[in-house]
C-alpha positions in Angstrom: -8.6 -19.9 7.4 -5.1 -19.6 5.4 -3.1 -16.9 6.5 -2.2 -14.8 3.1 -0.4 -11.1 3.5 1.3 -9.8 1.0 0.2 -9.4 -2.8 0.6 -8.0 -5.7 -2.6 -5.6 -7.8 -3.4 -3.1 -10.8 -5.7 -0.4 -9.4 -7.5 1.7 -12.6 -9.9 4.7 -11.4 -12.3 5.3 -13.4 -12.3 8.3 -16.5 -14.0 11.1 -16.3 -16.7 11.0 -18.8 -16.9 13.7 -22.1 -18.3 16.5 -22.4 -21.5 17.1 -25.1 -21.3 18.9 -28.1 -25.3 20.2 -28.5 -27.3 22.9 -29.2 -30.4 24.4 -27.7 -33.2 23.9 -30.1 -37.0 26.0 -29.5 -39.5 26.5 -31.7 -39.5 30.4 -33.0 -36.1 30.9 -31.3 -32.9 30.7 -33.9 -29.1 30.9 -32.3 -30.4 29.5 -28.8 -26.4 28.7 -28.5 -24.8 25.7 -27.4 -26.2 23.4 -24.5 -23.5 20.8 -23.8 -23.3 19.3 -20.6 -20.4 18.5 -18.5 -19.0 14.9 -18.2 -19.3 13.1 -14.4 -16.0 12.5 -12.5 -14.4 9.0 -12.4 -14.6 6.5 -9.4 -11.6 6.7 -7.2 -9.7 3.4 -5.8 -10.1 3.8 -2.0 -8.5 1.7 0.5 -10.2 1.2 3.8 -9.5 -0.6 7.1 -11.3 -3.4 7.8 -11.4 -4.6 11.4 -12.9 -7.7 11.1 -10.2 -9.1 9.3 -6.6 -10.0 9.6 -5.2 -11.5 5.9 -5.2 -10.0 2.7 -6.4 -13.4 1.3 -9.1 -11.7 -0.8 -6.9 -10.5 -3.1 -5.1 -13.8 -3.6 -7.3 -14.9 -7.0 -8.5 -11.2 -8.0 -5.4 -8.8 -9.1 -7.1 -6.5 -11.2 -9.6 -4.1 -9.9 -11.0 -1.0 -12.0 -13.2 1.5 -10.8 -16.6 3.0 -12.8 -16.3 5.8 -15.2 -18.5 8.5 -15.5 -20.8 9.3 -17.2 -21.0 11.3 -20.4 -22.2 15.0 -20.9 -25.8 15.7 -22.0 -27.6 18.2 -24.6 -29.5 20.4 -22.4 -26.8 21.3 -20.1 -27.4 17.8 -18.3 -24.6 16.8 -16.2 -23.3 12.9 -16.5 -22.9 10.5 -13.5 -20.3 10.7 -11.0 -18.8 7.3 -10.4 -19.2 5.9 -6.9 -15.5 5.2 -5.8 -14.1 1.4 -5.4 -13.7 0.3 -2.1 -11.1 -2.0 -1.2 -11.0 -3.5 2.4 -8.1 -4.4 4.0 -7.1 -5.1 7.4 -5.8 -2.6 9.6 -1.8 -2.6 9.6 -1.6 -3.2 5.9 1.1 -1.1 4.1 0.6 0.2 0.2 3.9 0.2 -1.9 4.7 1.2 -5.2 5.1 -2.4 -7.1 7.8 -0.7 -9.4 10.4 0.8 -6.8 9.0 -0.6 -3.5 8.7 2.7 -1.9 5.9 3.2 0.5 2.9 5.0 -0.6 1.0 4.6 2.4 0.3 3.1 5.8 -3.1 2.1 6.7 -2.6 2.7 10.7 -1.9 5.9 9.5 -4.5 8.4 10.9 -6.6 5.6 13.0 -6.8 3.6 9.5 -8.3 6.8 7.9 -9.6 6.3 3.9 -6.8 6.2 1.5 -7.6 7.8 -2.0 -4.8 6.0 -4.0 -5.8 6.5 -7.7 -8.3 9.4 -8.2 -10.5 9.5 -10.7 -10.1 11.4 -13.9 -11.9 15.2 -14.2 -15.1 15.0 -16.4 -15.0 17.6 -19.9 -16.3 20.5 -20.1 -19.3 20.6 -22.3 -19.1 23.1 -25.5 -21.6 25.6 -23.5 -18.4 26.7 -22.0 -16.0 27.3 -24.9 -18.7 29.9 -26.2 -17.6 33.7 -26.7 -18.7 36.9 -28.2 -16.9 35.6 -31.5 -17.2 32.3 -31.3 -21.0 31.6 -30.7 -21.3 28.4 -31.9 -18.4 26.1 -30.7 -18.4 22.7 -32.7 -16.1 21.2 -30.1 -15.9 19.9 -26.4 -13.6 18.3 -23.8 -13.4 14.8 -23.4 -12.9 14.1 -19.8 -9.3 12.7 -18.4 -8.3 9.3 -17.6 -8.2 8.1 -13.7 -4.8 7.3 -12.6 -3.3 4.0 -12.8 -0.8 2.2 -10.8 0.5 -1.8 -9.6 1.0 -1.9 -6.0 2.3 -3.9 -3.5 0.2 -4.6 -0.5 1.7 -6.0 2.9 0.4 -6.7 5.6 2.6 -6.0 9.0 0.5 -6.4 12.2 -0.5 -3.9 15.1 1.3 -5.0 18.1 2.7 -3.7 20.5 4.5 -6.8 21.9 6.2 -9.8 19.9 6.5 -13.3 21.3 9.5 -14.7 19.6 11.5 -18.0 20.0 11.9 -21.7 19.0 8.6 -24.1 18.1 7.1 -26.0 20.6 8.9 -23.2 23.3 5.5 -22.4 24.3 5.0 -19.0 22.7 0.7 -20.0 21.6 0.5 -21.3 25.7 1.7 -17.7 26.9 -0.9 -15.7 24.5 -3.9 -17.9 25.8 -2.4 -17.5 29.3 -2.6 -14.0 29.1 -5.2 -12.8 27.0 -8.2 -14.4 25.4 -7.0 -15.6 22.1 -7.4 -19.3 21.4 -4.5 -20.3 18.9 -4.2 -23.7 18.7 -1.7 -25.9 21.3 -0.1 -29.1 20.6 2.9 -30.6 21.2 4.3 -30.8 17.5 6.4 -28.3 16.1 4.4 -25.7 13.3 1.4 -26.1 15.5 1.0 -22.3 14.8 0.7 -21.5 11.1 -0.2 -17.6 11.7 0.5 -14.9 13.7 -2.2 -14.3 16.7 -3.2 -11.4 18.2 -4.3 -11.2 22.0 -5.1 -8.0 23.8 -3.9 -8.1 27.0 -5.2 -6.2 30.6 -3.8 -4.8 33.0 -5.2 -4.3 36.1 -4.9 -0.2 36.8 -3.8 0.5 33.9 -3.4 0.4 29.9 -3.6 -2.7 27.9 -1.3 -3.6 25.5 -1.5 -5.7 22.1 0.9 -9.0 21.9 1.2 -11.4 18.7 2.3 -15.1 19.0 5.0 -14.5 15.4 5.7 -18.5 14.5 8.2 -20.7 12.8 11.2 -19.2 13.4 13.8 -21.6 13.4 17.8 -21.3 12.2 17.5 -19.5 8.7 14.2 -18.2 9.0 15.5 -14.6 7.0 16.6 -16.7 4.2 13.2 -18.6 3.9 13.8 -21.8 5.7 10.4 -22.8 8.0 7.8 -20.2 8.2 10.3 -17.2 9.5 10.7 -15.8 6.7 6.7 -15.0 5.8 6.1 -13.5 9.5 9.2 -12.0 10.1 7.8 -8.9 8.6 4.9 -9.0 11.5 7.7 -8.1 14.0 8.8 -4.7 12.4 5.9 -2.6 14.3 6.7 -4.2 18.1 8.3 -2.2 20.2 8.7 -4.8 22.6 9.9 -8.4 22.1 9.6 -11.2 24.4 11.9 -13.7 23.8 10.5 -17.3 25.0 12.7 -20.2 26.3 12.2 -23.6 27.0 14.2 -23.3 30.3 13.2 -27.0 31.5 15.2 -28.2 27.9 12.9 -31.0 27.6 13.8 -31.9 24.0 17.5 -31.3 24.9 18.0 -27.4 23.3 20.8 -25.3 25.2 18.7 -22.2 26.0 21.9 -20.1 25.3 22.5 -21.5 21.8 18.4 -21.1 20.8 18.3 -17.2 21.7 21.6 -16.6 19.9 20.2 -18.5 17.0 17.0 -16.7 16.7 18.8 -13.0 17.4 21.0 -13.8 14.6 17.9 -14.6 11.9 16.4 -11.1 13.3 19.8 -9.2 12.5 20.2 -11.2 9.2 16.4 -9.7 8.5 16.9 -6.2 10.0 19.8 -4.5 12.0 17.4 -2.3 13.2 15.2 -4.8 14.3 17.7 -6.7 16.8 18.3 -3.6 18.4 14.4 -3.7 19.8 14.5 -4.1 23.4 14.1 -7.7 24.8 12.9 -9.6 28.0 13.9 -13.3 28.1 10.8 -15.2 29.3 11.9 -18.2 30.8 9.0 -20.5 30.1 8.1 -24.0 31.7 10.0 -23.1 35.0 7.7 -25.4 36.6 8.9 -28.0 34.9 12.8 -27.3 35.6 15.6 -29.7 36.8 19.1 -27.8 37.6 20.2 -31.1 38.2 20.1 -31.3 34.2 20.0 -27.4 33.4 23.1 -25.6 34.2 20.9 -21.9 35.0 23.8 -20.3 36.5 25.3 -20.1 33.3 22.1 -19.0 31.3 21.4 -16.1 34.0 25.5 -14.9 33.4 24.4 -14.9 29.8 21.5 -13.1 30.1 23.4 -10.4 32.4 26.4 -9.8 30.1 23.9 -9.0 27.2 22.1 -6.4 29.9 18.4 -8.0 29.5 16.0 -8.5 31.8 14.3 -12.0 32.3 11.4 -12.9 34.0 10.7 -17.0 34.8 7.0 -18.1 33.8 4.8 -21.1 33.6 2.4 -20.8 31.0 0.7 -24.5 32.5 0.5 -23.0 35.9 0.6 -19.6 35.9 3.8 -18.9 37.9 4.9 -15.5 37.2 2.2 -14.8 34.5 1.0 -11.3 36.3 4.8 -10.0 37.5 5.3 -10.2 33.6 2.6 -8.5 32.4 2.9 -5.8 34.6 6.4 -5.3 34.2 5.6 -5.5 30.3 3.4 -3.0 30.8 6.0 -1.1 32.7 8.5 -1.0 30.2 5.9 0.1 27.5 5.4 3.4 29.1 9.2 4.1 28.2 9.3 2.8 25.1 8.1 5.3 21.5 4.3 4.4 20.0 4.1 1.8 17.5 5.8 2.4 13.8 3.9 4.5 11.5 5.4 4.0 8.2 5.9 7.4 6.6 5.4 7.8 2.6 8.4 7.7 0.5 6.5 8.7 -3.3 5.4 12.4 -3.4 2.1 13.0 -4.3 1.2 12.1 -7.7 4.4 10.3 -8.5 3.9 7.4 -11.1 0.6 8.6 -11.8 -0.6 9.5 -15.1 -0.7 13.6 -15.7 -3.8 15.4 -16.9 -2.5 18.7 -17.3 -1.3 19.3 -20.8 2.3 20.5 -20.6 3.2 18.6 -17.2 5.7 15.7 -17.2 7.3 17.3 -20.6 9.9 15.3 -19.8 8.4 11.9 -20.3 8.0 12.9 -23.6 9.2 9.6 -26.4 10.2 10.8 -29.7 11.3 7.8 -32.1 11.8 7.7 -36.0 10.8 5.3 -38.4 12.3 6.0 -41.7 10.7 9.6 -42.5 8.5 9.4 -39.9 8.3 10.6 -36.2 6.3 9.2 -33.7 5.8 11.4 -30.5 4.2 9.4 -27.0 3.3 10.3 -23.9 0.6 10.2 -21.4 0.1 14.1 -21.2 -0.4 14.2 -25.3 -2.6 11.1 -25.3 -4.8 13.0 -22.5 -4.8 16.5 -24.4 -5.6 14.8 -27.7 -9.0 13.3 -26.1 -9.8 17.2 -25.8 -9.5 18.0 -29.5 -12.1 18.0 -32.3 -9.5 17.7 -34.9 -12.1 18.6 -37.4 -12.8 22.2 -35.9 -10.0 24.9 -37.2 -10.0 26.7 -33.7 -9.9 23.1 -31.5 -6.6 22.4 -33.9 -5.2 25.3 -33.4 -5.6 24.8 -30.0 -3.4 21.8 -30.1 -0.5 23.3 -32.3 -0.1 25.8 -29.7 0.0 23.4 -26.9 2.8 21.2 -28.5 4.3 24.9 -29.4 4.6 26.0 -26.0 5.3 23.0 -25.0 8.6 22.2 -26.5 7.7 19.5 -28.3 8.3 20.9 -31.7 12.1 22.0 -30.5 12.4 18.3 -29.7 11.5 17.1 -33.4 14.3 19.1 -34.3 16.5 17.8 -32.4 16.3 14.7 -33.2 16.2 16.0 -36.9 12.8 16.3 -38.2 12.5 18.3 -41.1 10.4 20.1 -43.7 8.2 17.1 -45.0 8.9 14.8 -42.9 5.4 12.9 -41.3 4.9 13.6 -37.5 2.5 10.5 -36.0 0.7 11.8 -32.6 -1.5 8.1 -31.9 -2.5 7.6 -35.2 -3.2 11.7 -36.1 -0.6 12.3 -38.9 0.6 15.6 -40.6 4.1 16.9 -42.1 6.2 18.5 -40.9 6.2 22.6 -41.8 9.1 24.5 -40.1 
C-alpha cells in the first residue's frame, strides 16, 4: 500500500434548514394563529481516529467533502431533520491545520484521539409560531436557518512513537525493528528498501513497552527534498528518543563519523529543536566488525566528546538486542510524554459568523459609480432571516445595519442622499 500523509481538503457542514411560515387551519375555529415549525440543525464535519490505519491516502483523490443539511420547518409545528454529522477517519497522530496560515487547529492524539468537531453545523430557523405577540398575531415571516461553517485544511500526518530509528540506507534500521518487535517491514540489501515509516511495539520484560518507528531515506539533503527524507522527516517530530544506527562493520566503505554528522546536520537543517532530542548511537552489525579495517577507537572518542551513549548490536544475531532495549526503556522513564500539539486558532477563527453584528469588521463596502455595494458573511447570514416583503421583518433589518455601524460606514466612504445601496442583489437609496 502507498504511503500518503499529508493533504490538502474543503470541509462544508451542513445549513441549518428554515423555518415555516404556516398557519393553523380547523374547521369552526378562525385566528388558530401561526403553526410554523422550526428548521433541523446542520451535519457537523467530525474528525475521528482510526486505528486500523496509518496513511491518509483516502483523501488523496477526494478533496471536497460536505456534510447534510437539515431539514426544513413544517406547518403544524413539525420540526425538520437534523443532519447526521460527516465522519472523517483518520489515523491516529494526524494533525489538522488551518490551509490559509498553517496554524494548528487540532491534534488527533489529543485527548486519546477524542472526536474533533471542526466545522459545526449551521442553527436551524425559528418557525413564525415564535415571532407571535399580543400585537402581532399573525407574523408573515420566519428565520431561515444559518449556514454551517466552512474552512480548507491541511491534514498531516506525524506518527505516535516513542522512539525513532534514524541513519543511512541499507544501515540496518528495518533489521532492528523486526529484531525487536513484531513488525515485518521488508529487508533487502538495496538501498530504499523501506518506502514508509514502520511502527513496532516493543516489550519489556518487567516493565512498560514502548513504541519505535523505522523513519527511511534519509540520506545527505534529506530537509531540502533530496531521497525520501524530506517526506518522513516530519514522523520524527513526536520521538522523544532517537536511535541513531551505524553500520560500524563499514562494509560499503562509509566512515561511521562522517554518516552521523551528515544525518545530524539534515535534522538541524529541518528543526533546531529536533537535533537537540536525546540520542544513543546504535552500533549495528558488530558482529560483522574488523578493527583491522575500522579504526573504533576514534569513533568511541567521537561519540564521548559529543556526550552520547552507544550501545553495539547485531541485528543478524542478536548481540546486545535486550541491553538496548532495556536501557531504552531506561532512558524513557526520564524523558517528557510524547508531543501533543497544542491549538494555535482560537475557537471560531476563520469560520463564518452567524450572529448578526459579529465580525463588523469584515465588513466590504465598494462603489460603483452611484452605487454601493456592502459584503460580508454576517449580512449574507442575517439577510436569509428577512421576509423583505413584511414591513416589521424590514424594519428589523434597518435596525440591525443601524446598530450595526454599517450606515456610518456608507458615509464614510461618501454615500449620499440618492445614492443606490446593493446588499446581494436587494437594492434601495440611500435616505439620510
Amino acid at each position: 500500500m502507498q504511503f500518503f500523509d499529508h493533504v490538502k481538503v474543503y470541509l462544508k457542514a451542513g445549513n441549518g434548514g428554515n423555518g415555516a411560515i404556516a398557519f393553523h387551519r380547523e374547521k369552526y375555529i378562525s385566528h388558530c394563529g401561526p403553526s410554523g415549525g422550526d428548521g433541523g440543525n446542520g451535519g457537523n464535519v467530525v474528525f475521528r481516529v482510526d486505528k486500523g490505519t496509518n496513511t491518509l491516502l483516502a483523501y488523496r483523490y477526494k478533496h471536497h467533502f460536505t456534510a447534510q443539511n437539515g431539514g426544513n420547518g413544517m406547518p403544524e409545528k413539525f420540526h425538520g431533520a437534523n443532519a447526521e454529522d460527516l465522519i472523517l477517519p483518520v489515523p491516529e497522530g494526524t494533525v489538522i491545520k488551518d490551509a490559509a496560515t498553517g496554524k494548528v487547529i487540532h491534534d488527533m492524539s489529543e485527548n486519546n484521539g477524542a472526536d474533533f468537531i471542526c466545522c459545526r453545523g449551521g442553527r436551524g430557523g425559528w418557525g413564525n409560531r415564535h415571532f407571535a405577540t399580543a400585537t402581532r398575531q399573525a407574523p408573515q415571516f420566519a428565520k431561515n436557518g444559518t449556514r454551517g461553517e466552512e474552512r480548507e485544511v491541511l491534514m498531516e500526518l506525524k506518527m505516535i512513537a516513542d522512539v525513532g530509528l534514524i541513519g543511512y540506507p541499507s544501515v540496518g534500521k528495518s533489521s532492528l525493528l523486526a529484531r525487536i518487535s513484531a513488525a515485518r517491514p521488508k529487508i533487502a540489501d538495496y538501498h530504499f528498501t523501506t518506502l514508509s515509516p514502520n511502527l513496532g511495539v516493543v516489550q519489556v520484560a518487567g516493565g512498560d513497552g514502548f513504541v519505535a518507528a523505522d523513519i527511511p531515506g534519509l540520506i545527505d539533503g534529506a530537509a531540502e527534498g533530496a531521497g525520501l527524507g524530506h517526506d518522513f522527516l516530519r514522523h520524527i517530530d513526536r520521538c522523544r528518543l532517537l536511535l541513531h544506527v551505524v553500520d560500524i562493520s563499514c562494509f560499503e566503505g562509509r566512515d561511521p563519523v562522517e554518516d552521523v554528522k551528515s544525518i545530524n546536520s539534515e535534522l538541524e537543517k529541518y528543526s533546531p529543536e529536533l537535533a537537540t532530542r536525546p540520542q544513543i548511537i546504535i552500533a549495528n552489525k558488530c558482529d560483522a566488525l574488523d578493527e583491522d579495517v575500522v579504526d573504533i577507537k576514534a569513533f568511541e572518542d567521537f561519540v564521548d566528546e559529543n556526550e552520547w551513549e552507544m550501545i553495539y548490536v547485531s541485528a543478524a544475531t542478536g548481540e546486545g538486542i535486550q541491553d538496548m532495549i532495556f536501557r531504552v526503556s531506561e532512558r524513557l522513564k526520564l524523558l517528557p510524554p510524547i508531543t501533543v500539539y497544542e491549538s494555535e486558532v482560537a475557537e471560531g477563527e476563520a469560520f463564518l459568523s452567524d450572529i448578526p453584528g459579529a465580525g463588523i469588521k469584515d465588513t466590504v463596502i465598494r462603489q460603483e459609480n452611484r452605487t454601493f455595494f456592502v459584503e460580508g458573511d454576517w449580512i449574507y447570514n442575517l439577510m436569509g432571516r428577512i421576509n423583505f416583503d413584511d414591513y416589521e421583518s424590514l424594519n428589523y433589518f434597518q435596525r440591525v445595519l443601524q446598530n450595526s455601524g454599517v450606515f456610518e460606514m456608507l458615509e464614510e466612504k461618501g454615500c449620499k442622499d440618492g445614492d443606490t445601496v446593493s446588499i446581494y442583489e436587494f437594492e434601495f437609496d440611500y435616505v439620510k
